[in-house]
C-alpha positions as CSV (number, residue, x, y, z in Angstrom):
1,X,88.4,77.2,-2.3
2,X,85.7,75.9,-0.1
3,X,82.4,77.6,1.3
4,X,81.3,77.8,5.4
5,X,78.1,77.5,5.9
6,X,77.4,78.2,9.6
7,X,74.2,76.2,11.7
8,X,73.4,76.6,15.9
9,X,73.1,73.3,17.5
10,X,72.9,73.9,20.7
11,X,75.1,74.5,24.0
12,X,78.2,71.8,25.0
13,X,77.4,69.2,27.6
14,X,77.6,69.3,31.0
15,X,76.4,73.3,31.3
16,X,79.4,74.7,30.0
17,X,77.7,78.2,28.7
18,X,79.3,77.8,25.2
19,X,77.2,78.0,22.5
20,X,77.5,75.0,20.2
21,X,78.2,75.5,16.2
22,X,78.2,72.8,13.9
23,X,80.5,73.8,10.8
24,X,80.3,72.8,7.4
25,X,83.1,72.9,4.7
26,X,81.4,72.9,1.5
27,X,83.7,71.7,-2.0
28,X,82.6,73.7,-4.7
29,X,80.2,71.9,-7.4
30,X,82.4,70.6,-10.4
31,X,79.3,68.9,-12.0
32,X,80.4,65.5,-10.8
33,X,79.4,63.4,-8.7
34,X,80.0,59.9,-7.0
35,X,78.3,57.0,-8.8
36,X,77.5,55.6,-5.2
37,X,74.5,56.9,-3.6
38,X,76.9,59.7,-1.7
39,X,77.3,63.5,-2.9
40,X,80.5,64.3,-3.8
41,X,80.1,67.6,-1.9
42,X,82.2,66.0,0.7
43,X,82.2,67.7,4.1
44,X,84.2,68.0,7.3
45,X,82.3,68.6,10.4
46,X,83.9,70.4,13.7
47,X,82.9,72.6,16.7
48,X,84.2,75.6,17.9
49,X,83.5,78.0,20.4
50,X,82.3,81.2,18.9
51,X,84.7,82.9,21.3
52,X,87.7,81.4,19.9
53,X,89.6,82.6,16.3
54,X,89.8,80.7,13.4
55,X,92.6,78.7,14.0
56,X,91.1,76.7,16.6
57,X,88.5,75.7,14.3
58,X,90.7,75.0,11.6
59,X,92.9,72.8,13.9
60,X,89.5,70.7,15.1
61,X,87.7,70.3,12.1
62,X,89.3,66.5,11.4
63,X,88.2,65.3,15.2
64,X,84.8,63.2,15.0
65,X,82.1,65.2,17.0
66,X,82.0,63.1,19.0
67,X,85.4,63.0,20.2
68,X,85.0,67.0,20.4
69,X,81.7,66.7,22.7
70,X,83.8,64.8,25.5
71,X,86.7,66.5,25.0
72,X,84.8,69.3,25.7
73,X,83.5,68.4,29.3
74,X,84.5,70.7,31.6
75,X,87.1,68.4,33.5
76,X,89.6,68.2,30.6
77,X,88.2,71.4,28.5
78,X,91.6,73.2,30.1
79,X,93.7,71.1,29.2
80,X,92.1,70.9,25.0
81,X,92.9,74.5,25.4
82,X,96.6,74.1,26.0
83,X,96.7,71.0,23.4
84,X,95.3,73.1,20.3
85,X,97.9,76.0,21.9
86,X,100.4,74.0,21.6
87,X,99.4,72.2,17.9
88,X,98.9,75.8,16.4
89,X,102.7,76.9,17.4
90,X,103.8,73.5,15.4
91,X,101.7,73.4,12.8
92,X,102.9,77.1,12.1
93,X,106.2,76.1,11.9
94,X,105.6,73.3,9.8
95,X,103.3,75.4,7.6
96,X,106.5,77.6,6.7
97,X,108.8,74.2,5.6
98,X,105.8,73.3,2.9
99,X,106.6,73.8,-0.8
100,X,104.7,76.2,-2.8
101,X,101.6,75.1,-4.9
102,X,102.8,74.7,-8.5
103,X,101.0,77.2,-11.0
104,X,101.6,79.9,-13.4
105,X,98.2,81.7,-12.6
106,X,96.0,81.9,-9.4
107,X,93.6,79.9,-11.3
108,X,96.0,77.0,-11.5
109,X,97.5,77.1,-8.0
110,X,94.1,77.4,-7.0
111,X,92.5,74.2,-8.6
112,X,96.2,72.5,-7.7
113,X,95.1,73.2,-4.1
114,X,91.9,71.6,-4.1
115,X,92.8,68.2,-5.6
116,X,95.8,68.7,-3.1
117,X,93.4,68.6,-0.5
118,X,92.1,65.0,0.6
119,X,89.0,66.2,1.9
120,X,87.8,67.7,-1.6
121,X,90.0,65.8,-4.3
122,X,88.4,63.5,-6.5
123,X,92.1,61.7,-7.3
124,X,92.5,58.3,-5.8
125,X,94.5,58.0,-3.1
126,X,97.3,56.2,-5.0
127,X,97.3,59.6,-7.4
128,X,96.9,62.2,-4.2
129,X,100.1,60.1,-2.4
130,X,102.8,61.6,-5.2
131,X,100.4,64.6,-6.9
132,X,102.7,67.4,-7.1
133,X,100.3,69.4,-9.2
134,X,97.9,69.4,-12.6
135,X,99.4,69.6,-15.9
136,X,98.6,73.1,-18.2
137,X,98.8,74.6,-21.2
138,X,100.9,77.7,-20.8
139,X,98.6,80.7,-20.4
140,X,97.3,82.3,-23.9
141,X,95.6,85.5,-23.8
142,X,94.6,84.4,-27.5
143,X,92.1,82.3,-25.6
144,X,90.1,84.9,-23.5
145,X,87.5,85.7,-26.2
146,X,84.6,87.7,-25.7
147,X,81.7,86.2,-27.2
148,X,78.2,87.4,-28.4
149,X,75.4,86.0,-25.2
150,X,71.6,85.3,-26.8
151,X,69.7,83.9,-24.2
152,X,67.3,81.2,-24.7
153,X,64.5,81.6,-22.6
154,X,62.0,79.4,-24.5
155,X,64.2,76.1,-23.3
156,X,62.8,73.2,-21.8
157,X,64.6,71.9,-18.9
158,X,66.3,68.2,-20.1
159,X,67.8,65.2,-18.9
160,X,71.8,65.6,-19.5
161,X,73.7,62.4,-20.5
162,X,76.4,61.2,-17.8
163,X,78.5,58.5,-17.8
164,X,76.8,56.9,-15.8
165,X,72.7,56.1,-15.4
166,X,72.3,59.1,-13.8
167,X,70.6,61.9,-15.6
168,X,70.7,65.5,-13.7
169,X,68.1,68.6,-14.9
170,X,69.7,71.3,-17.3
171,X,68.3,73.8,-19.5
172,X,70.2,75.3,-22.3
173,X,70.0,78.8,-20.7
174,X,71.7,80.8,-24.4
175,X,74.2,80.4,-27.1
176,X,78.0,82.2,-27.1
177,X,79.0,82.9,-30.9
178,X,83.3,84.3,-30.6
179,X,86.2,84.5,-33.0
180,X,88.8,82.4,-32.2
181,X,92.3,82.1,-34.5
182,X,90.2,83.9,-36.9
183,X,87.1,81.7,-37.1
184,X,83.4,82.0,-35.7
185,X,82.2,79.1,-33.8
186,X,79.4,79.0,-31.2
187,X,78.4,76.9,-28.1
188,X,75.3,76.2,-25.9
189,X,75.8,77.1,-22.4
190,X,73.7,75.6,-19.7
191,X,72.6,75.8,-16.1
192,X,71.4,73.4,-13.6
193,X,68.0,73.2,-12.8
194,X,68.4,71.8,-9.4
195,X,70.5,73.9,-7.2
196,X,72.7,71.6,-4.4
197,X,71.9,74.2,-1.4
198,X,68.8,76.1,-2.8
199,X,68.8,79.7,-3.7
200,X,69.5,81.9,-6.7
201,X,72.7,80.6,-8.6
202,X,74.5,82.7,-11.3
203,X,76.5,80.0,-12.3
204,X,76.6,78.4,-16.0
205,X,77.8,75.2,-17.1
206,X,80.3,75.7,-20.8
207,X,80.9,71.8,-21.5
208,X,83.0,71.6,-25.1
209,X,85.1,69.4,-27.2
210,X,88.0,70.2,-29.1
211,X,90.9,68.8,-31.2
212,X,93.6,68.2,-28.8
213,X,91.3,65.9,-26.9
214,X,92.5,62.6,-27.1
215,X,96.3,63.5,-27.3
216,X,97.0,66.8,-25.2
217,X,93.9,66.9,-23.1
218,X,91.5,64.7,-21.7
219,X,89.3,62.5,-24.5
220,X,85.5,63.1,-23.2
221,X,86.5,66.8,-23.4
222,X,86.3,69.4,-20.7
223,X,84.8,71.8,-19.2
224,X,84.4,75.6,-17.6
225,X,82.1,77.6,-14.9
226,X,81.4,81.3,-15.8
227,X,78.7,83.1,-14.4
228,X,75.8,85.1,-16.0
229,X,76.4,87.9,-17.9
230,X,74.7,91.9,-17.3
231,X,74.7,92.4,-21.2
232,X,74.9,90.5,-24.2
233,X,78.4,90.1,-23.8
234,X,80.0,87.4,-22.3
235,X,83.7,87.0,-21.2
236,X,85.2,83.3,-21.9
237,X,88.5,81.9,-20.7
238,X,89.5,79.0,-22.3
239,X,92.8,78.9,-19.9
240,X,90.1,78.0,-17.0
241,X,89.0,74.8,-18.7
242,X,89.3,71.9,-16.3
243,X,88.9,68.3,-17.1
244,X,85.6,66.2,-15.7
245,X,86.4,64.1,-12.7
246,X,85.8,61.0,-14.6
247,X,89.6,62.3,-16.0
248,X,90.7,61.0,-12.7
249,X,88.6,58.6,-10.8
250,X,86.1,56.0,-13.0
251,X,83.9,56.5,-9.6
252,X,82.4,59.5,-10.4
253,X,79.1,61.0,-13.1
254,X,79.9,63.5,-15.4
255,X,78.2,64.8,-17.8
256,X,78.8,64.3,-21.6
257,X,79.6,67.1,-23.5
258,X,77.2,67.6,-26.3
259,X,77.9,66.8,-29.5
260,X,76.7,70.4,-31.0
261,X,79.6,71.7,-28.5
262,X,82.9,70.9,-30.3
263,X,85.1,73.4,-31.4
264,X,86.7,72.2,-35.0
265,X,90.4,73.9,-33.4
266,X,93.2,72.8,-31.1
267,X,92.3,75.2,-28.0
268,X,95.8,74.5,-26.1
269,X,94.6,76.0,-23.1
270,X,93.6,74.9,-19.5
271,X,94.5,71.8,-18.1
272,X,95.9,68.9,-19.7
273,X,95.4,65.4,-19.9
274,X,95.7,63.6,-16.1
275,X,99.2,61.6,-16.0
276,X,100.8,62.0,-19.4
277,X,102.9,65.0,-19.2
């Protein structure tokens, strides 16, 4: 699950004619971040010519540029050619040899496959050595409620406490009011004042607490990423509820969930607490 974002740089050295691409593998934004001074939108950088498929870039995006740009000369480009030729045909066949990604739904194998991956994970790398996959609750369609969406427009943006010193712009963009086991209960739901790449952003932020935290799921609660609604209806899926990264590295800033968000019920759904089960 990554985005490409996609920026000219130039031509290769030595007048080789190819245009040069810088490439940019973007982790999606989990509303963590490092508590160094670093973004935990951690990247991969790598060239390719715009000539060549996908699988050449894919195979070159762990070299340094560096190593690319002389590699790239047009003494030894021929023989890069039959290298990453060569690489694809093994890496194909080791590809088919790999076990699948554990996961009952596509959201699970799909968050399974980006802590899997070193270059977007936020597990140490004592936990990524042996992680074979998150732990769930078993899917519950009881937990895909569809709630009542007010929005708030009168909100003042705010400074959200983290667990850390640092203090990122949200606004409390409405309120969700849902039945759940029976019971009405309502959340805020917020979004992110400052956008990482700029833009419009549909995205909203449902931080909430609940009664298995603690015991089945992680203690500072969890979270889940919808998007906007059209209407004044809003779709939420309690089995997408993933934990903060602070769950699995003390490195990182999450935000706090706010007090006015817990939900006075066991929601035994999403994932579960990081190395218990």
């Amino acid at each position: 699950m990554k985005l490409l974002k996609v920026f000219c740089f130039g031509r290769y050295p030595l007048g080789s004619g190819f245009p040069l691409y810088l490439f940019k593998t973007v982790a999606p934004k989990r509303h963590c971040e490092p508590s160094e001074a670093i973004s935990s939108m951690q990247a991969d950088y790598f060239v390719v010519p715009p000539r060549n498929d996908g699988k050449f870039a894919k195979i070159l995006k762990r070299m340094p540029l560096q190593s690319l740009t002389r590699a790239c000369q047009p003494k030894t480009f021929k023989y890069l050619i039959s290298f990453v030729l060569v690489l694809a045909l093994f890496s194909t066949s080791c590809s088919q040899k790999k076990r699948p990604l554990k996961g009952d739904t596509p959201f699970q194998k799909e968050l399974n496959a980006f802590y899997k991956d070193a270059s977007t994970s936020p597990l140490k790398k004592k936990d990524l050595k042996r992680f074979e996959g998150l732990d769930f609750f078993k899917f519950d369609s009881i937990y895909v409620v569809k709630a009542d969406f007010k929005r708030t427009p009168d909100e003042q943006p705010f400074e959200m406490k983290t667990t850390t010193d640092r203090k990122p712009l949200y606004v409390k963009y409405g309120e969700v009011s849902f039945q759940l086991k029976g019971k009405t209960f309502n959340l805020d739901i917020f979004k992110e004042v400052l956008e990482t790449f700029g833009g419009i952003s549909n995205d909203l932020f449902l931080p909430f607490l609940d009664e298995t935290n603690g015991l089945e799921s992680y203690g500072g609660g969890r979270y889940i990423n919808t998007q906007i609604p059209q209407g004044e209806k809003l779709v939420i899926d309690f089995n997408t509820a993933y934990n903060p990264y602070c769950a699995y590295n003390e490195k990182y800033s999450c935000p706090i969930v706010p007090r006015q968000n817990y939900l006075k019920t066991r929601v035994e759904a999403g994932v579960k607490i990081f190395g218990k089960y």
